[in-house]
N, C-alpha and C positions, 0 to 999 in steps of 0.2 A: 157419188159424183167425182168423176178423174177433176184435175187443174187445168181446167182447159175454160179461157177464160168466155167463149163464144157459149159452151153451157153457162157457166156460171152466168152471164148478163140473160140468157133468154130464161133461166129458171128466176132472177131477181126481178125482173118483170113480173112475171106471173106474182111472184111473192108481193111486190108492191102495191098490184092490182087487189090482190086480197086485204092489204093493209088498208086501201083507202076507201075499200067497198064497206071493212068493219068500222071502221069509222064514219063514212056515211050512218051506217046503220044499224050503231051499238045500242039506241034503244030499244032494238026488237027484241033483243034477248032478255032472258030473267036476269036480274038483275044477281040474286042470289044461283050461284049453281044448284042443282038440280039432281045430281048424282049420290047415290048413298056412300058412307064409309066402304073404301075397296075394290067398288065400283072399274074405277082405272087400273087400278093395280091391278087388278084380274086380268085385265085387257092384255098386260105385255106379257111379253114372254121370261121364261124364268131364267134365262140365259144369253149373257152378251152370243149375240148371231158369228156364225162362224163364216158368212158372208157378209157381206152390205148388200143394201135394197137400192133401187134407183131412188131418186129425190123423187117423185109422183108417188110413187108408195108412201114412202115417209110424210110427204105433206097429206097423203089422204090420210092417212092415220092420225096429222095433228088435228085434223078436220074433224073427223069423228070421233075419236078419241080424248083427245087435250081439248078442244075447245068446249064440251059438256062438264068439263069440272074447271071452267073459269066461272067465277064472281067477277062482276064487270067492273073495276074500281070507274072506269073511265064513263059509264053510263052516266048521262043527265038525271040520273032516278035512284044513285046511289048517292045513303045517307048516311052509314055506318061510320064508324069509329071516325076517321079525320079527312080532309079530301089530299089524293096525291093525283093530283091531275096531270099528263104529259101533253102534248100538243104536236103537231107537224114537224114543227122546226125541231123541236127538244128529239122527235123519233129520227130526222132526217141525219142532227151533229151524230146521234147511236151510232147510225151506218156508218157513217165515216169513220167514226173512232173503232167501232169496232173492225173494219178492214185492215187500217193501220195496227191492230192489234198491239198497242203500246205498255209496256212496263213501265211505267211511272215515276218508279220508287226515289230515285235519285235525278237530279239534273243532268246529268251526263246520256242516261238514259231514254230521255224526251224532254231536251230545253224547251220544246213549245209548249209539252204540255204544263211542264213545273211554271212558266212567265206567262202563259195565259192565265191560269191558276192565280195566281199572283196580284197580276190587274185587274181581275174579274174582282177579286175578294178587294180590294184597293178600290175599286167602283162601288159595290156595297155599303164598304164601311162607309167611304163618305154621305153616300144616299142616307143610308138610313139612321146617321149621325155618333155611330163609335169614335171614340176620340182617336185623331191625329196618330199619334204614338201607341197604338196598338196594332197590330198583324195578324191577318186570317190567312185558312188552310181550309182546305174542302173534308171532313170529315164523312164516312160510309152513312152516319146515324147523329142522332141527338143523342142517344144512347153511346155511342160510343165518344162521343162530347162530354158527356157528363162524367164518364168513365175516365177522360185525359182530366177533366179537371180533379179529381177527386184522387186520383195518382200525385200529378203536380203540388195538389194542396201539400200531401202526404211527404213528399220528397222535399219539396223547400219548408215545409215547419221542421225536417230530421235532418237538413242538410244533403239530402241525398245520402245516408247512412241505411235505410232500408233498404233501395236497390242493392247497394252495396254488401249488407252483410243481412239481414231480415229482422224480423221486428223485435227482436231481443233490446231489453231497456226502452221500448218503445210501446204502449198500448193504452189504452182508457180514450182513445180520440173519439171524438163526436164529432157527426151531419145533424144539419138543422136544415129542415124544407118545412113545407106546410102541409095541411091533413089533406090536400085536396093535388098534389103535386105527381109527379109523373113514377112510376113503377121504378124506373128506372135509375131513379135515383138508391132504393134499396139494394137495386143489380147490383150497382157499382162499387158501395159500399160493402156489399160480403166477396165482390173479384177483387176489390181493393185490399181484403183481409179487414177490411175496418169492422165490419159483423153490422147485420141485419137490426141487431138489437139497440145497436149504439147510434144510431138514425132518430132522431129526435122529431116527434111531428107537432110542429106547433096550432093549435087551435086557429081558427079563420072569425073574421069578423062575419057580419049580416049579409053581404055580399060576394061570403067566400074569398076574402084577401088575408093573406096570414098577419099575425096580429103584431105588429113589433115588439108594442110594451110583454108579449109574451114569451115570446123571441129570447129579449132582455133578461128578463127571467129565467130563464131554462138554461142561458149561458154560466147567469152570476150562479147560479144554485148548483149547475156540471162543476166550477171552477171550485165552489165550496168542498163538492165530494171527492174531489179528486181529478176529473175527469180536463179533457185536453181539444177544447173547441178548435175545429182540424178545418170544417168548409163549411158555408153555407149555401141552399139555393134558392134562389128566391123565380117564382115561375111569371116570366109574360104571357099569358093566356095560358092555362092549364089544360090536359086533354078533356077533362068531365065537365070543367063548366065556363072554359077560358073567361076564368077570373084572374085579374091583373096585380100581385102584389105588390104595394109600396117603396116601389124599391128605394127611395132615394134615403126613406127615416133606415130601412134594413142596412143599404150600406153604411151608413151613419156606426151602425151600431156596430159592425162590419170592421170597419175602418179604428174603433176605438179600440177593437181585443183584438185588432191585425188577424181577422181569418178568412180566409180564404174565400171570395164571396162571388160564386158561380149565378149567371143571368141566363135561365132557360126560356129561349123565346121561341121553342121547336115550331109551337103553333099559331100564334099571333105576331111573330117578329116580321114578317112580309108585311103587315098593315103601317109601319117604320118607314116605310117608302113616302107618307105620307105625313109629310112635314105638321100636319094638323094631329098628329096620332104620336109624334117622339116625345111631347110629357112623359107617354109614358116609361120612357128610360131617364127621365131624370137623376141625376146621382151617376149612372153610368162611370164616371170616372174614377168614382171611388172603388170599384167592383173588381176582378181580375178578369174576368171572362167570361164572355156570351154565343149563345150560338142559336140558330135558327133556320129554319128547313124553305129553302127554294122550293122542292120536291111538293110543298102540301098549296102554296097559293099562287104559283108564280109558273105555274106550267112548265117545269123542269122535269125533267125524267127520273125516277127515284131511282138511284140514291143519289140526292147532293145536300150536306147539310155544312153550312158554314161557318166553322167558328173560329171567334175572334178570342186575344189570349194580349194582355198588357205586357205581360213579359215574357219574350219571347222565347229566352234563354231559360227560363223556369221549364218551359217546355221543354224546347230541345233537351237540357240536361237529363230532367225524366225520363227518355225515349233512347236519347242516342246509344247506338251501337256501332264500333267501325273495325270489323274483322277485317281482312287482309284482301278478301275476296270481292268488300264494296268499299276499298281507298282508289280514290281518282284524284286528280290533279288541279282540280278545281274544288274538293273540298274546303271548305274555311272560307269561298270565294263567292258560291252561290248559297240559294237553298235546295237542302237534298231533305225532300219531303217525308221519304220514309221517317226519317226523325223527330216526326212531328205527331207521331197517335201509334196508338198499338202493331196496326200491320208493317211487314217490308212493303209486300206487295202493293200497286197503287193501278188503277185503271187511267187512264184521260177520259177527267170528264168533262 
């Protein structure tokens, strides 16, 4: 398809019409795909084409082809693993954002998108009741959340001296989450260098909430051996059995040996909106930072996961980078996003 924006509008018609014909009638389909291992891959060719195709070929081919190896996440009949639901409006902001095809990274870049950003995440916190003096950023994942906090822990107990030179005079740190808590957290801990092994899982009570007074234990007994209590995480509704840990006795405990104490609420933090449901962050203040997924209850388009961080400079110091190529004249003045989680790169979301 040339630039020519009279195709372009008559072929997003058609595209449109398919969008709201599948949504009409996304229960028809299996839920589960249907295709064996290979299946598709077969299907394409072994080599980028030394032509282009008109757009009608291309879309029959996603027809026939790509749409027989979708799983419907969005079917009324899917039950698997967590819901990430999208909606109209959440597909309608896509289009737009993705025509604008915006870079993100920096304010200078897309002030609308870094000050929408901004307010959206400032409307959140207040709903869902994070205290006053902490600041949200739209992270890719809950994963990659858990991954900024477990960096940040690492860099303000070392001063920022691991960035700096690597883990030499620095090692024995310990994660504490619970036996029922997200994968993710061991991810982060061996991208972090902290190792797989040094992830401490504390036992759960009758109802699946990790156990403080064990918690408690596991720290005094690390400190005994040696070892160097780096973060904790304590989960708001877990993926397996969105069981809700104690958080306010956690941070307590938290708060006495100053460690680093991460609020994963990927799965249950949207029920927060409901003033009858923020018991469950009680303590909240004492914690360093929380995050939790628009994407799974709130009809947002995946990926948007938000997380909140009490100091915000703990952050940025862990992330910042500013070679010659990304200094603008508004550094120091706004916020430049990239500095805020692992990627440069940022989409508007």
């Amino acid at each position: 398809m040339n630039n020519n924006s009279k195709e372009f509008r008559e072929q997003a018609h058609k595209f449109v019409d398919w969008m709201a014909d599948y949504m009409d009638n996304v229960e028809d389909y299996p839920v589960k795909s249907q295709v064996l291992p290979k299946e598709i891959y077969n299907q394409i060719g072994d080599n980028i084409p030394n032509q282009g195709e008109d757009i009608e070929a291309i879309f029959n081919d996603f027809r026939k082809i790509i749409m027989p190896g979708i799983t419907h996440w969005q079917s009324p009949n899917f039950f698997a693993y967590f819901p990430a639901n999208t909606s109209p409006p959440s597909i309608l902001a896509e289009m737009l954002t993705a025509t604008l095809g915006v870079q993100g990274m920096k304010w200078d870049t897309s002030p609308a998108s870094t000050e929408l950003e901004e307010r959206m995440t400032e409307w959140f916190k207040n709903a869902i009741g994070i205290p006053n003096n902490w600041t949200g950023v739209i992270q890719d994942s809950a994963s990659s959340a858990t991954l900024a906090s477990i960096l940040t822990a690492r860099e303000q107990k070392t001063q920022y001296k691991i960035n700096q030179a690597g883990f030499e005079g620095f090692t024995k740190f310990r994660v504490y989450c619970s036996e029922e808590t997200h994968s993710s957290i061991e991810k982060g801990a061996k991208i972090a260098g902290i190792g797989k092994t040094n992830v401490v899982k504390i036992p759960t009570d009758d109802v699946l909430r990790m156990r403080p007074d064990l918690l408690l234990q596991a720290i005094n007994q690390d400190i005994k051996n040696g070892f160097k209590p780096l973060c904790i995480i304590a989960a708001i509704g877990t993926t397996g059995t969105t069981a809700i840990d104690p958080l306010n006795e956690i941070a307590e405990i938290a708060e006495e040996f100053k460690i680093w104490l991460h609020v994963d609420a990927a799965y249950a933090g949207s029920a927060l909106l409901l003033p009858e449901f923020q018991d469950y962050i009680k303590g909240i203040e004492k914690a360093d930072s929380f995050v939790f997924n628009p994407h799974k209850w709130l009809f947002t388009n995946f990926d948007c996961s938000i997380y909140f961080v009490k100091d915000k400079n703990a952050l940025v110091n862990t992330f910042e980078i500013l070679p010659e190529y990304l200094k603008t004249n508004t550094d120091g003045d706004v916020n430049n996003h990239c500095d805020w989680g692992i990627p440069l790169g940022r989409r508007f979301r």
